[in-house]
Backbone as a chain_set.jsonl record, in Angstrom:
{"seq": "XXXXXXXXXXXXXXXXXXXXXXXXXXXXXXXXXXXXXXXXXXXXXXXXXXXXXXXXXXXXXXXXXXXXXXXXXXXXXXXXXXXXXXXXXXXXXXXXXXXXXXXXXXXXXXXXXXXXXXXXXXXXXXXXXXXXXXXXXXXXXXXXXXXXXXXXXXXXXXXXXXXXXXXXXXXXXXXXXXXXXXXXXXXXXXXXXXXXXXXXXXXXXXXXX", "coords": {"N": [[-91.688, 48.818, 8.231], [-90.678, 45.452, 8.948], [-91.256, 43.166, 11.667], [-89.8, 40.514, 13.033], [-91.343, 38.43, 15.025], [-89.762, 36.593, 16.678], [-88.297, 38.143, 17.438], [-89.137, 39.404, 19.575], [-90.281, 38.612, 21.467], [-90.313, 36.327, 24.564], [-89.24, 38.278, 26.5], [-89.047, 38.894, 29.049], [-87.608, 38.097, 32.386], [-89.011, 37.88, 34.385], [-90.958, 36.164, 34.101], [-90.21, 34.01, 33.61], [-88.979, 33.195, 36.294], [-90.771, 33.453, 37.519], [-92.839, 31.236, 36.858], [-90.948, 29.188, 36.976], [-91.003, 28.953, 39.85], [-92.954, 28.061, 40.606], [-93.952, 25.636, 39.633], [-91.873, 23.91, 40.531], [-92.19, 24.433, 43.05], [-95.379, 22.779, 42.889], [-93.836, 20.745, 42.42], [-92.064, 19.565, 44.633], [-93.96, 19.147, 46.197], [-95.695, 17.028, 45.263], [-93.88, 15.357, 45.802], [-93.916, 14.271, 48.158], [-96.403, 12.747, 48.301], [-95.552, 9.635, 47.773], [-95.329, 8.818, 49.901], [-97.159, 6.658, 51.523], [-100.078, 6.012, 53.51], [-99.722, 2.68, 54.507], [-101.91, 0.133, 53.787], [-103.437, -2.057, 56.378], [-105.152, -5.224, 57.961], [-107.086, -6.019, 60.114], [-106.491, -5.521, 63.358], [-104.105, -4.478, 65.137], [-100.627, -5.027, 66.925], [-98.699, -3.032, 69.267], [-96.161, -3.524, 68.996], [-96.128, -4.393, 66.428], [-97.356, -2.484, 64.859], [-95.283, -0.686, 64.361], [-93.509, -1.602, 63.179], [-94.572, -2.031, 60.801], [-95.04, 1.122, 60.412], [-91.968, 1.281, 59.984], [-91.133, -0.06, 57.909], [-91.382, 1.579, 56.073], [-89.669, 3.024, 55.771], [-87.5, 3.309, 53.709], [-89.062, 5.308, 51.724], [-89.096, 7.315, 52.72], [-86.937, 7.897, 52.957], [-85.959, 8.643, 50.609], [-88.118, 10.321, 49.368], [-86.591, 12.732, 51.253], [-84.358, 12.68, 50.026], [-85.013, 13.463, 47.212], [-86.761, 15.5, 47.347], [-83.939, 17.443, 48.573], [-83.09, 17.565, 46.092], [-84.085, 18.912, 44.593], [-84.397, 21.044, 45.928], [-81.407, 21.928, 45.88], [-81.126, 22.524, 43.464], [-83.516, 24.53, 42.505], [-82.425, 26.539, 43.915], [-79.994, 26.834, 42.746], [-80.686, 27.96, 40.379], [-81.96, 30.069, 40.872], [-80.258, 31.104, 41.617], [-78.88, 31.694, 39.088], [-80.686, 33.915, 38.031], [-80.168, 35.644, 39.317], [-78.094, 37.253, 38.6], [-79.405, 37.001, 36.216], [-80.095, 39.788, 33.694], [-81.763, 40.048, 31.52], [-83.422, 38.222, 28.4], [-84.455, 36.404, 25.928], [-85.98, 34.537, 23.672], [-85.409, 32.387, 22.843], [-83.924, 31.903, 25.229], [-86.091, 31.45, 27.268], [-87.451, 29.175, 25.988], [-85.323, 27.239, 26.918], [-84.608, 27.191, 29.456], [-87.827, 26.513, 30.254], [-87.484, 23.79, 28.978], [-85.618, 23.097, 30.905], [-87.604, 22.958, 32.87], [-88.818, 20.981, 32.347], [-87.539, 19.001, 33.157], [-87.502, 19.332, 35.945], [-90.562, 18.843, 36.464], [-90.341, 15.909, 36.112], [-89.223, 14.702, 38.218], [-91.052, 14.069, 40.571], [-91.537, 11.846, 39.46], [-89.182, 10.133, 38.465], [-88.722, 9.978, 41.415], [-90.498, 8.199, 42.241], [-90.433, 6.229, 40.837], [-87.866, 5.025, 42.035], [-88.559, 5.019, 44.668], [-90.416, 3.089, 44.629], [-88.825, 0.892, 44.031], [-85.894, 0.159, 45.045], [-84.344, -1.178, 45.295], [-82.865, -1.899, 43.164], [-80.627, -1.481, 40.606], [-80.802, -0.328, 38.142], [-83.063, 1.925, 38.882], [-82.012, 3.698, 40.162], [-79.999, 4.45, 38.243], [-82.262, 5.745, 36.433], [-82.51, 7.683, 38.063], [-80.694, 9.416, 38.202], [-80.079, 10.165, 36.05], [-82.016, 11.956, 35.003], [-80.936, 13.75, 37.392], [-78.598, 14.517, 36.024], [-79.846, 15.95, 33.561], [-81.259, 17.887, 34.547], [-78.703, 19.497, 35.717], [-77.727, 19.433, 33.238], [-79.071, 21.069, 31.653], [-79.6, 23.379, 33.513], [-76.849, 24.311, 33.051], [-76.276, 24.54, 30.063], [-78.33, 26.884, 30.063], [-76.545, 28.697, 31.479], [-74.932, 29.592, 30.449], [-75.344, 30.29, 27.736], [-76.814, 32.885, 28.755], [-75.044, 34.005, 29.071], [-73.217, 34.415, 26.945], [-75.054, 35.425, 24.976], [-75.092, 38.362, 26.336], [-76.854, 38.788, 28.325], [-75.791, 39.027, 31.021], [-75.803, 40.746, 33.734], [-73.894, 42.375, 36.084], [-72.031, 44.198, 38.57], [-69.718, 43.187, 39.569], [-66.848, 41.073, 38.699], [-67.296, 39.734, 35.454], [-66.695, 37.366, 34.53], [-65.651, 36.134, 36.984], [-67.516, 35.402, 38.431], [-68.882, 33.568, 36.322], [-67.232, 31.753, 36.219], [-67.606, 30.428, 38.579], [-70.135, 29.789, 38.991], [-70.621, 27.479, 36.833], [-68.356, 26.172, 37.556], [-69.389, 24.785, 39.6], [-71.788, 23.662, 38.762], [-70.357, 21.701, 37.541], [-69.216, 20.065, 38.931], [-70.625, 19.232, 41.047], [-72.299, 17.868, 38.851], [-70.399, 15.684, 38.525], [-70.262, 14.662, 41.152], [-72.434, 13.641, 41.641], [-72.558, 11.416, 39.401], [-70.5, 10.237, 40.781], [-71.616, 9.134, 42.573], [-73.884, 7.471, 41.747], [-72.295, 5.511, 40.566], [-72.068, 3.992, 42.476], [-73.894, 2.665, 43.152], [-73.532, -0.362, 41.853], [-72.162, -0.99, 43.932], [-73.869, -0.824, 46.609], [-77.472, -0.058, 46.654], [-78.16, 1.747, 48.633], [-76.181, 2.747, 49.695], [-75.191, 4.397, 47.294], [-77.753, 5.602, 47.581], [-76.922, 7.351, 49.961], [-74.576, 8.29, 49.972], [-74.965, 10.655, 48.009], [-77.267, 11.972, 49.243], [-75.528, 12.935, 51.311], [-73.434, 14.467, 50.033], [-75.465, 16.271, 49.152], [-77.055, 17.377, 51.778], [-73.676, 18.672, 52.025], [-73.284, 20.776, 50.189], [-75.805, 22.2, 50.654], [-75.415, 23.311, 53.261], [-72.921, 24.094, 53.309], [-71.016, 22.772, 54.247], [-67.959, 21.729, 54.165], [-67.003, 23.421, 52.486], [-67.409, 25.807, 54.334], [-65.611, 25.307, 56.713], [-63.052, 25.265, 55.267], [-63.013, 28.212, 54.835], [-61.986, 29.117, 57.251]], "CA": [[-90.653, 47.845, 8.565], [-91.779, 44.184, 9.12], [-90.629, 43.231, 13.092], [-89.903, 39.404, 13.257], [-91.963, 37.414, 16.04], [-88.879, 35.85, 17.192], [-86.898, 39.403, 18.373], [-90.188, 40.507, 20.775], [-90.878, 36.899, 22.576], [-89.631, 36.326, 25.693], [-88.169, 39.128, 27.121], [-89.53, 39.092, 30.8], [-87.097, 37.515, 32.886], [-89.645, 37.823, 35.61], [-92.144, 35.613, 33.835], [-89.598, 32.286, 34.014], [-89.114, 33.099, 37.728], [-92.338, 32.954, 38.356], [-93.585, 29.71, 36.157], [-90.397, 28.237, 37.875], [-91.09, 28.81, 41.243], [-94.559, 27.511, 40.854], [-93.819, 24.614, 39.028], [-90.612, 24.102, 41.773], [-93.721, 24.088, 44.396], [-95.961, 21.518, 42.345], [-92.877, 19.377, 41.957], [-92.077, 19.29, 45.385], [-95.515, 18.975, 47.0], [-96.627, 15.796, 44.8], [-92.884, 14.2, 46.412], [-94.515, 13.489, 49.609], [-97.819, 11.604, 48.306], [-95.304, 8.913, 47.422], [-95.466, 7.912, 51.462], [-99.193, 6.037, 51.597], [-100.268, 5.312, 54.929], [-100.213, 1.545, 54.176], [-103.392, -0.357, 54.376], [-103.65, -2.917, 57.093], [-106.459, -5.65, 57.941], [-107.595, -6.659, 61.642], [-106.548, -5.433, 65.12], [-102.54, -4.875, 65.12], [-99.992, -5.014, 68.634], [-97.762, -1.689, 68.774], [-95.023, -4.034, 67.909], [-96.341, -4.947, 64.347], [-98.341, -1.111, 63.952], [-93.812, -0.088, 64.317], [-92.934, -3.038, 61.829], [-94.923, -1.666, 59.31], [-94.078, 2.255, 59.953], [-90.04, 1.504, 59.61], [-90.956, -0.76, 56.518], [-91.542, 2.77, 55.13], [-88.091, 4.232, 56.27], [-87.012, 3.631, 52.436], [-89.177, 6.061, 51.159], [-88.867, 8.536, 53.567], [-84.787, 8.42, 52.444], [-85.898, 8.927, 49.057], [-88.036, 11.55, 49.791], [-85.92, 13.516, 51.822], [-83.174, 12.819, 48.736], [-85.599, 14.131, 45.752], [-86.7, 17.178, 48.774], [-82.704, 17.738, 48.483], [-82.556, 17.592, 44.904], [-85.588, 20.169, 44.255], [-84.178, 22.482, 46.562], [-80.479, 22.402, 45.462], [-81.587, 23.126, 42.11], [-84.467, 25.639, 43.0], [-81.392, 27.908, 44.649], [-78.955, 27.369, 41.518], [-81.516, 28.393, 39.039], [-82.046, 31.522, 41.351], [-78.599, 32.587, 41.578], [-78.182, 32.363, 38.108], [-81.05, 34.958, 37.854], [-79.941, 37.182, 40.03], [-77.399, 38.051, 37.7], [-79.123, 37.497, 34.834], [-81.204, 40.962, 33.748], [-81.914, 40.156, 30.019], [-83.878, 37.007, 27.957], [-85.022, 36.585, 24.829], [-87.3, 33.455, 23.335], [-84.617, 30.54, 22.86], [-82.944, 31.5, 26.894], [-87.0, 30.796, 27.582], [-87.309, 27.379, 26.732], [-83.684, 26.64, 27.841], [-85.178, 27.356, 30.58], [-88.902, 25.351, 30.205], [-86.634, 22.693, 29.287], [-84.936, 22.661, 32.412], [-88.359, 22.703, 34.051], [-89.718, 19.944, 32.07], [-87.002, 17.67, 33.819], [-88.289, 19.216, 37.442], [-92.075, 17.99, 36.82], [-90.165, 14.469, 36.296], [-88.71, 14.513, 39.712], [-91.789, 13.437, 41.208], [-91.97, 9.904, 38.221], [-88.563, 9.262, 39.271], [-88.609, 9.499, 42.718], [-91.845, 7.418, 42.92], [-89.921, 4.859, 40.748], [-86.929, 4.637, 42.898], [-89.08, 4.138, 45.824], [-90.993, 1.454, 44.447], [-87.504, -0.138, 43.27], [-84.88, 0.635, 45.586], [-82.828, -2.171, 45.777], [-82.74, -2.115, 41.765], [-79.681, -0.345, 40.128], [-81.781, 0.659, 37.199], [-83.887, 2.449, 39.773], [-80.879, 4.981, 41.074], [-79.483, 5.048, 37.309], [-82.943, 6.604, 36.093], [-82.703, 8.798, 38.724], [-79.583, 9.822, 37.995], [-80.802, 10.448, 34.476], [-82.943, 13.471, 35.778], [-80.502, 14.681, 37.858], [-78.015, 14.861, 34.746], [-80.313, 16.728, 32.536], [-81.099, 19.151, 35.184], [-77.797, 19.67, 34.962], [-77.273, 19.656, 31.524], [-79.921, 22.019, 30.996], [-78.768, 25.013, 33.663], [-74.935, 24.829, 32.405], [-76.517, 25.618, 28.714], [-78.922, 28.143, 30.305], [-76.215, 30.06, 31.908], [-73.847, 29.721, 28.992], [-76.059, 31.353, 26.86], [-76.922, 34.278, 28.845], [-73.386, 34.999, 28.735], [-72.912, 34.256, 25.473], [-75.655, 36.703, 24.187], [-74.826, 39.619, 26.841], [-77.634, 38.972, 29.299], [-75.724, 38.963, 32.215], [-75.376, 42.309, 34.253], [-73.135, 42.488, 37.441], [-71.427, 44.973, 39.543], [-68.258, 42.379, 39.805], [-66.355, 40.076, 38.109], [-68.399, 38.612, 35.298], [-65.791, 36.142, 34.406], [-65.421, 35.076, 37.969], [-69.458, 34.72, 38.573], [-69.448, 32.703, 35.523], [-66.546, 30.616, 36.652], [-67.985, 29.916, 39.73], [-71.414, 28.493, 39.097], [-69.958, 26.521, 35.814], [-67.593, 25.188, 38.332], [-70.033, 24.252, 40.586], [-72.256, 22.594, 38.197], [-69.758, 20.674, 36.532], [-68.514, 19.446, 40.183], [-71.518, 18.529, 41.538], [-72.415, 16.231, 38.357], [-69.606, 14.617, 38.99], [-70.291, 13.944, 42.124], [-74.07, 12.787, 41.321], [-71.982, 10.574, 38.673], [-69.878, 8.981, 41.786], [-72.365, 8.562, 43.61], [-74.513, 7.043, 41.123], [-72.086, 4.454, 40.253], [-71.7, 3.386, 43.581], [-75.189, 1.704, 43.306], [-73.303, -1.438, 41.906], [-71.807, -1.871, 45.566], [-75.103, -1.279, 47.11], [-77.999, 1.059, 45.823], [-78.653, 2.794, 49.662], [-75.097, 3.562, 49.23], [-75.513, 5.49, 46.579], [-78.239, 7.288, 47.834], [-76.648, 8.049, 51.161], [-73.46, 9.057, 49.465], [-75.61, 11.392, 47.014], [-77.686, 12.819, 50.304], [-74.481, 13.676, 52.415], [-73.208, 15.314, 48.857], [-76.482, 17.863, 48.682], [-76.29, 18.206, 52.374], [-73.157, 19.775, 52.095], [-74.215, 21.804, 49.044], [-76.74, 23.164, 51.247], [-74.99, 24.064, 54.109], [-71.541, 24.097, 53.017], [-70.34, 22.032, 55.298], [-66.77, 21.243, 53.951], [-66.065, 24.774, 52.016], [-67.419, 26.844, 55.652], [-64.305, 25.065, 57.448], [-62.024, 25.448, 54.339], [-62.972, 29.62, 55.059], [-61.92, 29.42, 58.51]], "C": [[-91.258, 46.67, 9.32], [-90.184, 43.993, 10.689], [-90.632, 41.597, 13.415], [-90.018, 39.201, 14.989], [-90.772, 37.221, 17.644], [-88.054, 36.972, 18.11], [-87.566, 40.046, 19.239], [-90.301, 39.71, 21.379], [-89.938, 36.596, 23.192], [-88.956, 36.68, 26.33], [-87.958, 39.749, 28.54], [-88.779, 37.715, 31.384], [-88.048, 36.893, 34.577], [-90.788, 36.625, 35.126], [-91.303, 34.01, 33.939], [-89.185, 32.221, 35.446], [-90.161, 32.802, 38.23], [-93.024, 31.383, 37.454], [-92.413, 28.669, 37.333], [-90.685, 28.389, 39.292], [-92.54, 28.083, 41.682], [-94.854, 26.084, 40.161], [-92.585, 23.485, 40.444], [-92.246, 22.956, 42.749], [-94.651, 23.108, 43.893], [-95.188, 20.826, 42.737], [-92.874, 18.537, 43.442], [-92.957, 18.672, 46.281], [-95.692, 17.293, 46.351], [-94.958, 14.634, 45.509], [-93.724, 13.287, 47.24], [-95.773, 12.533, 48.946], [-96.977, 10.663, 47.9], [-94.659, 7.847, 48.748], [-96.543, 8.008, 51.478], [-98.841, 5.568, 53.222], [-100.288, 3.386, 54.602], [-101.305, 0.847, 54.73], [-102.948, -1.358, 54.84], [-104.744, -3.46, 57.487], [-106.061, -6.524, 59.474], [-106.575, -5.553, 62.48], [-104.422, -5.477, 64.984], [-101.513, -4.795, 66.784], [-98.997, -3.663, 68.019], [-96.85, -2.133, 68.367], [-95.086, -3.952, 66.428], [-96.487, -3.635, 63.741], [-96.339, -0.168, 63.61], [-93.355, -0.813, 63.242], [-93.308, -1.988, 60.706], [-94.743, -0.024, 59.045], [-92.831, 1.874, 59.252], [-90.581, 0.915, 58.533], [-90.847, 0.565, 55.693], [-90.788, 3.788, 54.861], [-87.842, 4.145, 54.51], [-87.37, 4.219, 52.019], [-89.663, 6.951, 51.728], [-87.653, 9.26, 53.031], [-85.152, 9.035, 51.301], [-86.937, 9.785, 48.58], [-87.234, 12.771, 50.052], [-84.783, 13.701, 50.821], [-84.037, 13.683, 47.921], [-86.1, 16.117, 46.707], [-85.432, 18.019, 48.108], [-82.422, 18.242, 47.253], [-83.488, 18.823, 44.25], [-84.818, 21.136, 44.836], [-83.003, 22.694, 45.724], [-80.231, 23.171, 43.837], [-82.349, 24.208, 41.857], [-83.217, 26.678, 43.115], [-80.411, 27.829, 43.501], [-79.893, 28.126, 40.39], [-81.579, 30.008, 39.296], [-80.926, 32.118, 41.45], [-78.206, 32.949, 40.646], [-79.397, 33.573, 37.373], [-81.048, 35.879, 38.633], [-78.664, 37.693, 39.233], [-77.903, 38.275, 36.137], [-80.341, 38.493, 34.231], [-81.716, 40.823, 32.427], [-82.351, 38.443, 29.591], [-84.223, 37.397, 26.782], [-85.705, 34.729, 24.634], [-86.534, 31.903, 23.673], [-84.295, 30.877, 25.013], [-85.014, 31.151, 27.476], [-87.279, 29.554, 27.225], [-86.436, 26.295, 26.522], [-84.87, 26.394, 29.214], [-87.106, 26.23, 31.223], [-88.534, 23.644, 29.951], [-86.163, 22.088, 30.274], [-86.223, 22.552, 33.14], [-89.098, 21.34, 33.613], [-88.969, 18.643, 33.142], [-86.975, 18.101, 35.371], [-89.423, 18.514, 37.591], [-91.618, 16.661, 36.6], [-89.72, 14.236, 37.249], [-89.624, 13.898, 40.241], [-91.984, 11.635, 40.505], [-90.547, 9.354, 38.792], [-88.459, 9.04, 40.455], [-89.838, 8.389, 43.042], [-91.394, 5.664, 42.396], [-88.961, 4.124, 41.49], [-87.262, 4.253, 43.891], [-89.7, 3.069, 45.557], [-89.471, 0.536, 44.299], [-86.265, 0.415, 43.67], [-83.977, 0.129, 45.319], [-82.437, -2.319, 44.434], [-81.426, -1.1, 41.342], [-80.033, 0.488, 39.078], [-82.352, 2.166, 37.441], [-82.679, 3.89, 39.274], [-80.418, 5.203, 39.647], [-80.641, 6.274, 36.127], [-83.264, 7.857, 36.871], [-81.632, 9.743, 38.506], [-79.53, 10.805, 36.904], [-81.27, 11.782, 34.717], [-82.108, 13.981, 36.291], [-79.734, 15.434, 36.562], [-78.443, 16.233, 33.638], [-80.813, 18.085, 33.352], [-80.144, 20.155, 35.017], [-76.957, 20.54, 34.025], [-77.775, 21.286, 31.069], [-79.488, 23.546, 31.74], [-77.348, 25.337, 33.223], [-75.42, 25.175, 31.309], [-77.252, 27.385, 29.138], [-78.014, 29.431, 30.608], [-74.983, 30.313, 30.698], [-74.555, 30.839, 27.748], [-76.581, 32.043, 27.15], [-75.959, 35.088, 29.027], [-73.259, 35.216, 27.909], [-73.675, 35.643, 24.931], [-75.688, 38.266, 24.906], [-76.095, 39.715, 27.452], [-77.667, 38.916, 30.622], [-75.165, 40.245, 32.819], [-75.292, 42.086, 35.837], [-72.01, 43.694, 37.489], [-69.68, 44.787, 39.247], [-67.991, 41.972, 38.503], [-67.19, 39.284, 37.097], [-67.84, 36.999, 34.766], [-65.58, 35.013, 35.703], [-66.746, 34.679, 37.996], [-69.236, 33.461, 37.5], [-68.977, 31.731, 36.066], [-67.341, 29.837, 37.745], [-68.789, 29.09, 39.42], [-70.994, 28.143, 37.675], [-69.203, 25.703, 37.144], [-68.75, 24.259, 39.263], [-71.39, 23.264, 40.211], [-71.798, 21.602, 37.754], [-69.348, 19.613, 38.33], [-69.376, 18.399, 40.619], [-72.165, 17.042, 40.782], [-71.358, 15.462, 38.397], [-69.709, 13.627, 39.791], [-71.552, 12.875, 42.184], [-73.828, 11.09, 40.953], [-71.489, 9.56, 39.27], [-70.942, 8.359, 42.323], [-73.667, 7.624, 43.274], [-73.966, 5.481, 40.595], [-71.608, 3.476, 41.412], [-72.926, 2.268, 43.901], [-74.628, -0.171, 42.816], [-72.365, -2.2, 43.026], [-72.725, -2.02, 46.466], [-76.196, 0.335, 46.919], [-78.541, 2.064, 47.055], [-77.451, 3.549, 50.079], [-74.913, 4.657, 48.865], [-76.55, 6.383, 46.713], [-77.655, 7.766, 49.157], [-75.384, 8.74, 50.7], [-74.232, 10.262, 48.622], [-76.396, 12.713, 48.15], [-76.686, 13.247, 50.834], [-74.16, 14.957, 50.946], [-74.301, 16.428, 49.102], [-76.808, 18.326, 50.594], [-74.939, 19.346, 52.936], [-72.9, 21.142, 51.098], [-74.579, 22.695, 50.092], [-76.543, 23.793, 52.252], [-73.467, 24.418, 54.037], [-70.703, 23.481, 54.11], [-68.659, 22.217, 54.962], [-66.198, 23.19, 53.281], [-66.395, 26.242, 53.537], [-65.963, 26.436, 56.365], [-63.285, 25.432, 56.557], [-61.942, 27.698, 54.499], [-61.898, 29.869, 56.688], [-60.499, 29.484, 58.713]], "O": [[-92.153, 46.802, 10.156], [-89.01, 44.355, 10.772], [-91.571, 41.289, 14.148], [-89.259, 39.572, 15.885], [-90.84, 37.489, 18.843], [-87.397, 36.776, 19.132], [-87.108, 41.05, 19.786], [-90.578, 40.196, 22.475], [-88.802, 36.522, 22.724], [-88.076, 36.015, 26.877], [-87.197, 40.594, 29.012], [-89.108, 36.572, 31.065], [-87.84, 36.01, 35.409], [-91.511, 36.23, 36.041], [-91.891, 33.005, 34.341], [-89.021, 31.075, 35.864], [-90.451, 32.061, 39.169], [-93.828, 30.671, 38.057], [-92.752, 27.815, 38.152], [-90.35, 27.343, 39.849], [-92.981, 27.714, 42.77], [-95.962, 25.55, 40.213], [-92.904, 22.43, 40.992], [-92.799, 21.869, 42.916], [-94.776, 22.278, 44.794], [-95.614, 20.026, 43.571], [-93.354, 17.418, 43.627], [-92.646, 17.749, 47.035], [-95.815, 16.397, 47.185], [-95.021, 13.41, 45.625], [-94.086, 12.117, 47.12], [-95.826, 11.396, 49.415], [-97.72, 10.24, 47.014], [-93.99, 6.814, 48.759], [-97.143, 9.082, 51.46], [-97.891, 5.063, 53.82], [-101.465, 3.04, 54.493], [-101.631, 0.906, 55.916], [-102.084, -1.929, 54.174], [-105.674, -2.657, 57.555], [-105.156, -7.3, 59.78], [-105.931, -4.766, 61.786], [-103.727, -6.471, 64.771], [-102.149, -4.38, 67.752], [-98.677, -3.381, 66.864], [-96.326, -1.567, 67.408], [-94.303, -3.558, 65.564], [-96.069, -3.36, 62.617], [-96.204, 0.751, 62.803], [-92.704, -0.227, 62.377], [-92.571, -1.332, 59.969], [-94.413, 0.373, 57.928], [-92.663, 2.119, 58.058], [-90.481, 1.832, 57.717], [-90.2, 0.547, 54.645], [-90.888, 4.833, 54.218], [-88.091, 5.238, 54.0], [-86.503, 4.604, 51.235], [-90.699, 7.471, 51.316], [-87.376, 10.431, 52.774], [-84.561, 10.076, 51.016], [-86.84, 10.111, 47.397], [-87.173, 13.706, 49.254], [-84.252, 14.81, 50.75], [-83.688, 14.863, 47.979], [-85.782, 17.298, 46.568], [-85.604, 18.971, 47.348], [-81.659, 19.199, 47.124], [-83.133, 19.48, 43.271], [-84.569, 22.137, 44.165], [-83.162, 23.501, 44.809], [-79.458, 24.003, 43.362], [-81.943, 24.954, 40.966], [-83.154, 27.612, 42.316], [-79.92, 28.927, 43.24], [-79.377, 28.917, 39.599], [-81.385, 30.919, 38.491], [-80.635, 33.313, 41.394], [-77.481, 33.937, 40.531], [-79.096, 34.096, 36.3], [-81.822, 36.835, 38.662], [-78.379, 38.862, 39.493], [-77.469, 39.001, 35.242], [-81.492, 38.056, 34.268], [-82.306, 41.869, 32.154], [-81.837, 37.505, 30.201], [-84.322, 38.591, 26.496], [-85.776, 33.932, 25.57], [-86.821, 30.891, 24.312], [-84.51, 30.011, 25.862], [-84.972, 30.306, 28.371], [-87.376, 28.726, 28.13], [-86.549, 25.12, 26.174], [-85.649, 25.521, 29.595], [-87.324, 25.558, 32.231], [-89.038, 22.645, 30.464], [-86.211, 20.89, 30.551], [-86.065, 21.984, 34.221], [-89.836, 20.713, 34.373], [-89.545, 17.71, 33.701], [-86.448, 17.287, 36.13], [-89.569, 17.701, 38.504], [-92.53, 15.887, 36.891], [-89.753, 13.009, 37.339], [-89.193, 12.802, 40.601], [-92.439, 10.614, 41.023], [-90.546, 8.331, 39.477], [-88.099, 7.91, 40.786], [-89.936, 7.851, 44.145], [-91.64, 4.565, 42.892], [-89.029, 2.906, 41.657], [-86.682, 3.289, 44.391], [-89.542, 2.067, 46.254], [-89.46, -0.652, 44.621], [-85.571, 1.063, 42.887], [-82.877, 0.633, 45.091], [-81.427, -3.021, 44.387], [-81.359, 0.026, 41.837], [-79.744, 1.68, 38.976], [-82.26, 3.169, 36.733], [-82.667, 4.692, 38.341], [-80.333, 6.423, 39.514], [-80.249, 7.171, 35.381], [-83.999, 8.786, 36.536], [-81.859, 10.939, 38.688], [-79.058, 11.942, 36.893], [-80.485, 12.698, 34.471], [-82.077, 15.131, 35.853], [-80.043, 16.542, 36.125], [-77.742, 17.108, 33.131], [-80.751, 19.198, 32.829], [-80.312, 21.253, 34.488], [-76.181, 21.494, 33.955], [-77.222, 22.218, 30.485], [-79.162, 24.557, 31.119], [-76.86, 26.459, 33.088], [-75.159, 26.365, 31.133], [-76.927, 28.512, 28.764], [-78.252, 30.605, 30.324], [-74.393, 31.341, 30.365], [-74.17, 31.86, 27.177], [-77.274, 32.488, 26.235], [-75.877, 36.312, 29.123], [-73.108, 36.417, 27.685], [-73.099, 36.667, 24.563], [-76.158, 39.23, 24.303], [-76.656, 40.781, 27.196], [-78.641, 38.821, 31.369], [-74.121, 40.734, 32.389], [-76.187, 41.757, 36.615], [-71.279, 44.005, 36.549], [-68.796, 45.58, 38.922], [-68.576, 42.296, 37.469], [-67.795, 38.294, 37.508], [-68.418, 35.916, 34.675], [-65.43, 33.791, 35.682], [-67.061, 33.573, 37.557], [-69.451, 32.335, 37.949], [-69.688, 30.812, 36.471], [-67.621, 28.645, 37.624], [-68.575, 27.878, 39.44], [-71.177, 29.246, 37.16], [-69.651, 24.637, 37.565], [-68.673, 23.04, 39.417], [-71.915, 22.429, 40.948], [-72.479, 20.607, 37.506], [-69.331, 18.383, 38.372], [-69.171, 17.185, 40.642], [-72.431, 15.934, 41.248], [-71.625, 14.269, 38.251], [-69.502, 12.421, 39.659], [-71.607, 11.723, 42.615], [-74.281, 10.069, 41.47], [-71.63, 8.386, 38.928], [-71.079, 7.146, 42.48], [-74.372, 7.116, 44.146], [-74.698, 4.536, 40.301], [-70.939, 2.45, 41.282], [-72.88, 1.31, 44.673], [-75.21, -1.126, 43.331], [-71.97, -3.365, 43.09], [-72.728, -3.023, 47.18], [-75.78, 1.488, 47.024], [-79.228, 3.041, 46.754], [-77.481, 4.643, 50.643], [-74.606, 5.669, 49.495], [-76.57, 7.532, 46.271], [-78.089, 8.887, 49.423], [-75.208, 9.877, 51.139], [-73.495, 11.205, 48.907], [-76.236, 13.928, 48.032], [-76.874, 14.458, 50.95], [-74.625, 16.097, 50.942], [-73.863, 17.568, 49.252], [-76.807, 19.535, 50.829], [-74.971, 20.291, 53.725], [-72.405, 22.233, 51.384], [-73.948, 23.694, 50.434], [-77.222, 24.795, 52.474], [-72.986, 25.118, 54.928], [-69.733, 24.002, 54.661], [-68.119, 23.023, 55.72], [-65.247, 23.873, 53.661], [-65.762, 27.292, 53.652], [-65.185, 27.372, 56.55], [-62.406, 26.061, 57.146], [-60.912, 28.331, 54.268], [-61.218, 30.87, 56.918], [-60.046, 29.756, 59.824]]}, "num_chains": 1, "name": "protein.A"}
């Protein structure tokens, strides 16, 4: 009996945890080289050597945003394998898919800092977040779909949940993305408060209480 290729490949769920988490850690790491010490020529007064730190506050923000955006994504990817016990070849590169648009995190964030004040800028960034996105709502769709998700609970509510919570959040990406045509530090400070309270739940911890 002949055993097609396609029904033995990729059935280690542990092997896309681990490429992603190490890819994750690349992504993140190469953020930061996109603050250069800037080069300066002659003898400077502590006034001027402060001038030219803060000049660099913009891509500190936009840092600390793409930081934000690595992590919040890093921790959805992981929750949706903690439920999910089963893969096969296509839910692997769903999944390489979704990481191809992590190793671009570092191209857009390096463009947005060069080109802040640009709306382009924040809409190619946007772009990336999107397909992030895009790409875990198929991923977890189709380990439902084919019966690779094994829980204890509710698997209807689990699903609901993080579906809900992807679809919400691009939304919010979406607002906060088109807010760049009122001013583009706007939109990233509206976009940062957004994945701070992601990350700590700011607004749904009081809604418990």
């Amino acid at each position: 009996m002949k055993l097609s290729y396609n029904k033995i490949a990729g059935k280690s769920t542990q092997r896309i945890e681990a490429v992603s988490d190490g890819i994750f850690a690349v992504a993140m790491t190469l953020l930061v080289l996109e603050i250069k010490v800037p080069g300066v020529e002659g003898k400077l007064t502590e006034n001027e050597l402060a001038k030219v730190f803060f000049a660099q506050l913009p891509r500190f923000l936009v840092y600390f945003l793409s930081f934000m955006t690595a992590g919040i994504f890093w921790v959805g990817q992981s929750a949706q394998f903690a439920y999910i016990e089963k893969s096969d070849r296509n839910l692997n590169w769903i999944s390489l898919l979704f990481l191809l648009f992590v190793s671009l995190l570092p191209f857009s964030t390096a463009f947005l800092s060069d080109y802040t004040d640009y709306k382009f800028a924040i809409l190619v960034y946007w772009v990336n977040i999107l397909m992030l996105g895009v790409c875990l709502y198929i991923n977890w769709s189709y380990a439902m779909k084919h019966g690779f998700v094994q829980t204890e609970g509710d698997k209807e509510v689990i699903s609901s949940a993080i579906k809900r919570r992807i679809v919400t959040a691009q939304m919010l990406y979406f607002a906060g993305a088109l807010l760049c045509f009122i001013s583009t530090y706007l939109s990233i400070g509206f976009i940062i408060l957004m994945q701070l309270n992601y990350a700590f739940g700011i607004v749904s911890g009081r809604n418990k209480k």
